[in-house]
C-alpha positions as CSV (number, residue, x, y, z in Angstrom):
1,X,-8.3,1.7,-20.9
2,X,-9.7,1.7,-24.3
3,X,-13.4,1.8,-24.0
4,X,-14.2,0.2,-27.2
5,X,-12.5,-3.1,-25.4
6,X,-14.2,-2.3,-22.0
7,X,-15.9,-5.3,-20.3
8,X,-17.8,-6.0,-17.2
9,X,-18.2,-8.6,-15.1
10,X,-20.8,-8.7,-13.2
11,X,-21.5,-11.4,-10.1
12,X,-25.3,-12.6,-9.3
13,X,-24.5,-10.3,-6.1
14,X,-24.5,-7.0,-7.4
15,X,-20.3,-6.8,-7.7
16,X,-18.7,-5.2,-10.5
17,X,-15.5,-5.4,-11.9
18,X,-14.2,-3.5,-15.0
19,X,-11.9,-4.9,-17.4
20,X,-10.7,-5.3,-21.0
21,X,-11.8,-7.9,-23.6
22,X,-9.3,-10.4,-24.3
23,X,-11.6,-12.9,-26.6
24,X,-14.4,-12.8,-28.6
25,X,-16.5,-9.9,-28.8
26,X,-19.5,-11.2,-27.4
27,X,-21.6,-11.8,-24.0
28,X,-21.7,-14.3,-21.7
29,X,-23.9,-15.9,-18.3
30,X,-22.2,-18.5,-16.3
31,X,-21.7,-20.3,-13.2
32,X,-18.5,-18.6,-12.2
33,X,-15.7,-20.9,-10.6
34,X,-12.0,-20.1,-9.8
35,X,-8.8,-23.2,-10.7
36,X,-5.7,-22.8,-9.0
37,X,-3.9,-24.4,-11.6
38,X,-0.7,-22.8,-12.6
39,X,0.4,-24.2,-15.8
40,X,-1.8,-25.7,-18.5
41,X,-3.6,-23.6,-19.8
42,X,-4.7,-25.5,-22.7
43,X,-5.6,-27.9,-20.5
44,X,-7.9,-25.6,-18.8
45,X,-9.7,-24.3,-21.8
46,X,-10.5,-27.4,-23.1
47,X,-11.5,-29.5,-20.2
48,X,-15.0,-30.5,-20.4
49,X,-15.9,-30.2,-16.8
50,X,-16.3,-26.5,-17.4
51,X,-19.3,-26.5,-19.4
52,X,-21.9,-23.8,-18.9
53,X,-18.8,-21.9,-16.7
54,X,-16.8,-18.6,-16.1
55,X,-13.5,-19.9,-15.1
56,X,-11.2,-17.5,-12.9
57,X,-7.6,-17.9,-13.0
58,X,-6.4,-17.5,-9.6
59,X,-2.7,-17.4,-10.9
60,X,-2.0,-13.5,-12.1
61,X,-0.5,-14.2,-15.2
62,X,-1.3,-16.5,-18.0
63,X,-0.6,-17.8,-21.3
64,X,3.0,-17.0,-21.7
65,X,3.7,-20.1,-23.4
66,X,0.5,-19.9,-25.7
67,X,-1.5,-22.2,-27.0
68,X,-0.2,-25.5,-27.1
69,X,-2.4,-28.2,-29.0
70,X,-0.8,-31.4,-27.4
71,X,-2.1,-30.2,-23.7
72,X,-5.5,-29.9,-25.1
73,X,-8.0,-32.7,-23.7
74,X,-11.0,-32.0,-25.9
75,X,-12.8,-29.0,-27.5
76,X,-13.7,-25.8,-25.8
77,X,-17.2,-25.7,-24.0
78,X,-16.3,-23.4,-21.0
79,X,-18.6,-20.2,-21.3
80,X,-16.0,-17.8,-20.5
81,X,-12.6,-17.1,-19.5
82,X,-11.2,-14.3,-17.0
83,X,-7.5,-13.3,-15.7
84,X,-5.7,-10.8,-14.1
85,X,-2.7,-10.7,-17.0
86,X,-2.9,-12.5,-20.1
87,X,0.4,-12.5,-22.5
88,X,-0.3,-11.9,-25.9
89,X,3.2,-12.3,-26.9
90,X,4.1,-15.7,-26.2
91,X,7.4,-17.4,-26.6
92,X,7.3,-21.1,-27.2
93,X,7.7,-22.5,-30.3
94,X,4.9,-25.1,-29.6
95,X,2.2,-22.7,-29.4
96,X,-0.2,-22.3,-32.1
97,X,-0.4,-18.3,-31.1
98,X,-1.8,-16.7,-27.6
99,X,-4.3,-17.8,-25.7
100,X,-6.5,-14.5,-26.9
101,X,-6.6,-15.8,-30.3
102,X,-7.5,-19.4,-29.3
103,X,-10.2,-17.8,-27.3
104,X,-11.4,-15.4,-30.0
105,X,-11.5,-19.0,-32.9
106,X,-13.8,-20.0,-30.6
107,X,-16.3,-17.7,-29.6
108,X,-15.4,-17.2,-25.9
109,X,-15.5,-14.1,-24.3
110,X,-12.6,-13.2,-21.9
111,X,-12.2,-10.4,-19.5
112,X,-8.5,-9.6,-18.1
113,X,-7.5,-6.6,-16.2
114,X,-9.5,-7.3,-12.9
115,X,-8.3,-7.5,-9.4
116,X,-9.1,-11.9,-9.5
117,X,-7.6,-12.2,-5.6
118,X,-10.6,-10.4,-4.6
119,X,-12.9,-11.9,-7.0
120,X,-11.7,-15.6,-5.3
121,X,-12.1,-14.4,-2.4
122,X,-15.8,-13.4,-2.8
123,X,-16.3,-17.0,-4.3
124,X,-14.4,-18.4,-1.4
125,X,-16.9,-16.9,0.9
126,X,-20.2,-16.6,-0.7
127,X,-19.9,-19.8,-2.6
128,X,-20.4,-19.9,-6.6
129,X,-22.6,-18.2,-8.2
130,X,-24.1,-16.7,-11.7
131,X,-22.0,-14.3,-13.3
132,X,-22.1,-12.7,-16.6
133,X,-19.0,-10.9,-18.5
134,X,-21.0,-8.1,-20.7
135,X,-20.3,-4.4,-22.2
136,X,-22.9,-2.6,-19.8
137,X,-24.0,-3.0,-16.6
138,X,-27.3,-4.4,-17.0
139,X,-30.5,-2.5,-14.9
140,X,-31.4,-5.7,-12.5
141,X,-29.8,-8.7,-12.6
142,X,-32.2,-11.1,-12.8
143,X,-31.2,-12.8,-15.7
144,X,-28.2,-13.4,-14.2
145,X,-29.8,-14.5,-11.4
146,X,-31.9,-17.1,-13.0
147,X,-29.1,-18.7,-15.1
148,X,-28.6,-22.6,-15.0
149,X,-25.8,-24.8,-16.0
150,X,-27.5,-26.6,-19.4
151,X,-28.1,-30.3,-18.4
152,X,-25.9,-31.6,-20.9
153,X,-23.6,-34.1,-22.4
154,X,-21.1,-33.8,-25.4
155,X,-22.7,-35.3,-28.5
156,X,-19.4,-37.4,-29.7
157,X,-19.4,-40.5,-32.2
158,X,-18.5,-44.0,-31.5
159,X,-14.5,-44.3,-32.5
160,X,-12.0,-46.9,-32.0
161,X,-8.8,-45.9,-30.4
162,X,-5.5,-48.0,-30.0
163,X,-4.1,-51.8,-31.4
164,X,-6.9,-53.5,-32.8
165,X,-5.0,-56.7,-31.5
166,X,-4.7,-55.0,-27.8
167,X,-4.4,-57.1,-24.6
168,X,-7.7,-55.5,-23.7
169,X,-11.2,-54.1,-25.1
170,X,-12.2,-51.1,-22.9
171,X,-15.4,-49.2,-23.6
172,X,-15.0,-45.4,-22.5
173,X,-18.2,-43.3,-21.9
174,X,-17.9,-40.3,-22.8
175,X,-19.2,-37.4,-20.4
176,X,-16.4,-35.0,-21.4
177,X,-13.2,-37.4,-21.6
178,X,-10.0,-36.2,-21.3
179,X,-7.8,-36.9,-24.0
180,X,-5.3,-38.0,-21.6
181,X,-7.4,-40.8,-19.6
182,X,-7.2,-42.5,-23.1
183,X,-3.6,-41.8,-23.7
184,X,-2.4,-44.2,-20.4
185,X,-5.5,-46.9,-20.8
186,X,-3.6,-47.1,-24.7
187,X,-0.3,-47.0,-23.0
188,X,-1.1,-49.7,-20.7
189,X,-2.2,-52.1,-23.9
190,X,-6.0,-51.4,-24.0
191,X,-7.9,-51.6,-27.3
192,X,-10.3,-48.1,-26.7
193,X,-13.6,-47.3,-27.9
194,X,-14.8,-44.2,-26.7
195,X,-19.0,-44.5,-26.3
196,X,-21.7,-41.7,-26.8
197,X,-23.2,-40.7,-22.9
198,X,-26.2,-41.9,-24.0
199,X,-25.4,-45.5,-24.7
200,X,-27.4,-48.2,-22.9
201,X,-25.5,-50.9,-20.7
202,X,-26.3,-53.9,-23.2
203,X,-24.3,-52.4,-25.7
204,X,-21.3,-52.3,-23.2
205,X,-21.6,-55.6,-21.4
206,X,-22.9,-57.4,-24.7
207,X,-20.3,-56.1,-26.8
208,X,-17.1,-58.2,-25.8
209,X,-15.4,-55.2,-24.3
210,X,-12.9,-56.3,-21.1
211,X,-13.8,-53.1,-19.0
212,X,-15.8,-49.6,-19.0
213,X,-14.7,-46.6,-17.8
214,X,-17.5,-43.9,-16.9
215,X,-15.4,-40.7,-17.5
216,X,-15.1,-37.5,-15.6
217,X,-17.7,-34.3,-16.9
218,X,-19.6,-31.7,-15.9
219,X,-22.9,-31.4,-14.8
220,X,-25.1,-32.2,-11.2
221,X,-24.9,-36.3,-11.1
222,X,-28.1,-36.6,-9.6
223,X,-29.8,-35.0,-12.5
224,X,-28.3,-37.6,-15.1
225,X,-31.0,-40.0,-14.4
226,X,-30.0,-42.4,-17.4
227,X,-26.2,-42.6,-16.8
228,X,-26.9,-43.7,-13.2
229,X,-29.2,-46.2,-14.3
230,X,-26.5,-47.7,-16.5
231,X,-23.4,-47.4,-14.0
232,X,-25.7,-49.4,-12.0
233,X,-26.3,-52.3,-14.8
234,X,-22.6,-52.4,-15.3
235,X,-21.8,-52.9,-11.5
236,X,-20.9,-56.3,-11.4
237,X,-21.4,-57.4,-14.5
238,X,-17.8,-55.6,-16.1
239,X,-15.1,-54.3,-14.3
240,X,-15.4,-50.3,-13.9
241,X,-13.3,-47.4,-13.3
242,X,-15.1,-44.4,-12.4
243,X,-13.1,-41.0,-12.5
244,X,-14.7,-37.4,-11.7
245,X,-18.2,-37.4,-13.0
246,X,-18.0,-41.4,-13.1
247,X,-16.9,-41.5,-9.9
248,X,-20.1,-40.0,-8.4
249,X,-21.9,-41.6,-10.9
250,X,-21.0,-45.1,-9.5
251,X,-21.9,-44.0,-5.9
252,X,-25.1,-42.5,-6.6
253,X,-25.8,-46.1,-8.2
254,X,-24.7,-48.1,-5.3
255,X,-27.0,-46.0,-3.1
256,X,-25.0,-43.0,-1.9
257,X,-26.2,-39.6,-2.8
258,X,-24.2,-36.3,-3.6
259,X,-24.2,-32.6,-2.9
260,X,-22.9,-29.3,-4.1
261,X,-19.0,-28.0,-2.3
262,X,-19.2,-24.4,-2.0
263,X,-16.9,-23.5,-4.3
264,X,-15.8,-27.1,-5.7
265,X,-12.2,-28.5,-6.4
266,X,-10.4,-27.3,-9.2
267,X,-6.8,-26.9,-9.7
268,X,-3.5,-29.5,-9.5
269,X,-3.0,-29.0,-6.3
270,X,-5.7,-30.9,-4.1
271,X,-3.9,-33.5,-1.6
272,X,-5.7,-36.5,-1.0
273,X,-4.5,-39.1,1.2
274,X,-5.5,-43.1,1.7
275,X,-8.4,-43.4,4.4
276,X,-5.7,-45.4,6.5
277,X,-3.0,-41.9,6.6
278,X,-0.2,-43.8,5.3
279,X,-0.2,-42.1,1.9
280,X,-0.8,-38.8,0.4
281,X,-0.5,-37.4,-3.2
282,X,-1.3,-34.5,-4.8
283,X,-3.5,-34.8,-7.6
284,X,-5.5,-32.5,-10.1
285,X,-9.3,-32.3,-10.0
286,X,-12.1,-30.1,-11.5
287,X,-15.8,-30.8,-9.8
288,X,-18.2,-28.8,-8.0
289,X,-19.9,-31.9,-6.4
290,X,-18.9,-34.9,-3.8
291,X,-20.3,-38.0,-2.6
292,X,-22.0,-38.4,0.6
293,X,-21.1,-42.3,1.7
294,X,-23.5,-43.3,4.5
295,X,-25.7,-45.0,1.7
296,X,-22.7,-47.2,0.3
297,X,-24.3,-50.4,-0.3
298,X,-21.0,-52.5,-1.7
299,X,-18.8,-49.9,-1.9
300,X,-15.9,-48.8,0.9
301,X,-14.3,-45.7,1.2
302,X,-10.4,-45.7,0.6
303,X,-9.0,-42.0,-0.2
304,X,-10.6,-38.4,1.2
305,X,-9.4,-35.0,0.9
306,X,-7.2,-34.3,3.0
307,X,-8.8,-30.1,3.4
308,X,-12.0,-31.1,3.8
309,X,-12.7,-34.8,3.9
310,X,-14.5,-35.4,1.4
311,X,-14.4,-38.5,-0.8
312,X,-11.7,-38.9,-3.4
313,X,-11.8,-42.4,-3.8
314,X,-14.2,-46.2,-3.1
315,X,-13.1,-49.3,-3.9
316,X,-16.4,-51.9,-4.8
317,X,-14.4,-54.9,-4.0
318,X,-17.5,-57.1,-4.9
319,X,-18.2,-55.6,-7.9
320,X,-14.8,-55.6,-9.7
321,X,-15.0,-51.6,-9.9
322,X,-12.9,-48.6,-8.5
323,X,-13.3,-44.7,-8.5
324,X,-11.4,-41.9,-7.9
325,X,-12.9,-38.2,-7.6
326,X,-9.2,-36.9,-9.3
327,X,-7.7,-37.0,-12.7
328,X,-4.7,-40.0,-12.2
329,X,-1.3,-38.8,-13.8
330,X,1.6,-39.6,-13.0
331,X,4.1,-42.4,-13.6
332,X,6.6,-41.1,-11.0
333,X,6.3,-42.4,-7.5
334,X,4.0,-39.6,-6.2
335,X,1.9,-40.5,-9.1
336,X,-1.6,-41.3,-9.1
337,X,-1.6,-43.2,-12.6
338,X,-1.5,-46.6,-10.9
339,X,-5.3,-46.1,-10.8
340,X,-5.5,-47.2,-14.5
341,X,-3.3,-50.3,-13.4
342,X,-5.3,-51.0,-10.9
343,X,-8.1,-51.2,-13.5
344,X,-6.3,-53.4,-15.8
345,X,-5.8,-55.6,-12.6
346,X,-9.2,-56.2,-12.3
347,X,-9.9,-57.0,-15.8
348,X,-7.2,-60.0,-15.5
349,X,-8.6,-61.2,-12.5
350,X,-12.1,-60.9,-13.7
351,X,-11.0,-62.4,-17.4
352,X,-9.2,-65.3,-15.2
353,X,-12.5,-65.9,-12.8
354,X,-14.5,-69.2,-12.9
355,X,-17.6,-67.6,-13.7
């Protein structure tokens, strides 16, 4: 191993593992988390529910394929990357060069080379936790120790997305959006305009849009005072669909609160099912919190996971909104994209309404 690309990285806990740098030359702190996901891997680097994180590829080798630009949702905000094997001679002629060099244009540190079975299988039984990816082993690790995910959202500006002349206006706010929750609301004939976090309620309801979406993101819902406040001036008043971040969001704002999983859902392989059993998909997720439903006030429960029952989706019949905990793809019939055609359903029958 050549030492001048020797890295560490180091868990809250006192483990060390010893790798090699595979992105930027630079340090790192973290709340470490592990995806399952398989393929993607643009996908991954670029999805906004990882801010402030140290994501751990369970699969052993990545990036074969490179970089490809069309399976990115967003910028980079992950805080570092780690693998047990990533290919630095990609062949696809999509890709805009490895995954390393991606990682490097950004400012990420990576560390490959490390044993990740057992590193997922210290998160799977200790939880997550703090971890930093460094080139020494520090003395105490109380800086690690101390980290906290930054209570953040992205800083975006307003834009306009899809036909001017579209069958619907639908106002997206934007926690960390995925490119591709825009793609199918466009598909499906929605005029878009994709809404800073911080925008208050009267601009949504007040500004002839036919529907909001509260988009998925990272961060602890219960600490995003001022987006809960607004999910709850919207209930009712517009239809809503709430996915990931929204999704909680909505809940917390109908009365239910949320806690922290032990080591989350992330990956494309979570199976959820409808509360009734009758149906059960497999759908991609990235969150580290779920909603506790005893304090539903309007809302009902309609789809838990099928590991560990949590909730994955609540209908608020009343209220003209819906909410799923996953990321709905999928026009295929085991599909989960029929969430955004639900949505549209409600802003026809909400547009129709004697009101």
């Amino acid at each position: 191993m050549n030492k001048m690309n020797k890295k560490y990285l180091i868990l809250e806990d006192g483990t060390v593992f010893e790798g090699v740098s595979a992105g930027a030359d630079a340090e790192t702190l973290g709340e470490i988390v592990f995806t399952t996901t398989e393929s993607g891997f643009a996908s991954v680097l670029t999805d906004g529910c990882f801010r402030g994180q140290l994501v751990v590829q369970t699969f052993p080798l990545v990036g074969c394929y490179g970089f490809v630009p069309s399976e990115a949702e967003g910028e980079p905000v992950l805080a570092g990357y780690i693998a047990r094997s990533l290919c630095d001679a990609p062949s696809n002629r999509l890709a805009e060069g490895a995954l390393s060099d991606y990682l490097k244009s950004h400012g990420i540190p990576a560390v490959v080379g490390i044993d990740t079975r057992r590193l997922t299988s210290i998160i799977r039984e200790k939880g997550v936790m703090n971890a930093s990816i460094c080139d020494s082993i520090p003395e105490n690790f109380d800086k690690i120790k101390n980290y906290r995910v930054p209570c953040e959202l992205p800083s975006v500006t307003e834009r306009r997305l899809g036909a001017e002349n579209a069958d619907y206006n639908v106002a997206v706010i934007d926690c960390g959006a995925a490119n591709a929750c825009i793609k199918e609301l466009t598909a499906l004939g929605c005029g878009v305009t994709v809404l800073p976090a911080d925008t208050p309620a009267g601009r949504i309801t007040g500004g002839g849009f036919d529907g909001a979406v509260l988009s998925g993101g990272a961060g602890n819902p219960a600490d995003l005072v001022s987006l809960i406040d607004c999910a709850g001036q919207l209930l009712g008043k517009i239809p809503v669909l709430g996915i990931g971040l929204g999704h909680q969001l909505l809940a917390v704002a109908d009365g239910a609160k949320t806690e922290k999983l032990k080591y989350g859902h992330r990956g494309s392989n979570q199976p959820v099912k409808l509360a009734d059993g009758s149906r059960t998909y497999i759908t991609e997720q990235n969150h580290g919190y779920t909603v506790l439903p005893d304090g539903l006030a309007s809302g009902r429960v309609v789809m838990v996971n099928v590991n560990d029952g949590t909730v994955e989706g609540i209908d608020y019949p009343a209220k003209s909104a819906v909410s799923v905990q996953f990321n709905p793809q999928g026009r295929d019939a085991s599909g989960t994209a029929f969430v955004y055609d639900r949505f549209v359903g409600l802003m026809e029958d909400f547009r129709n309404a004697d009101r």
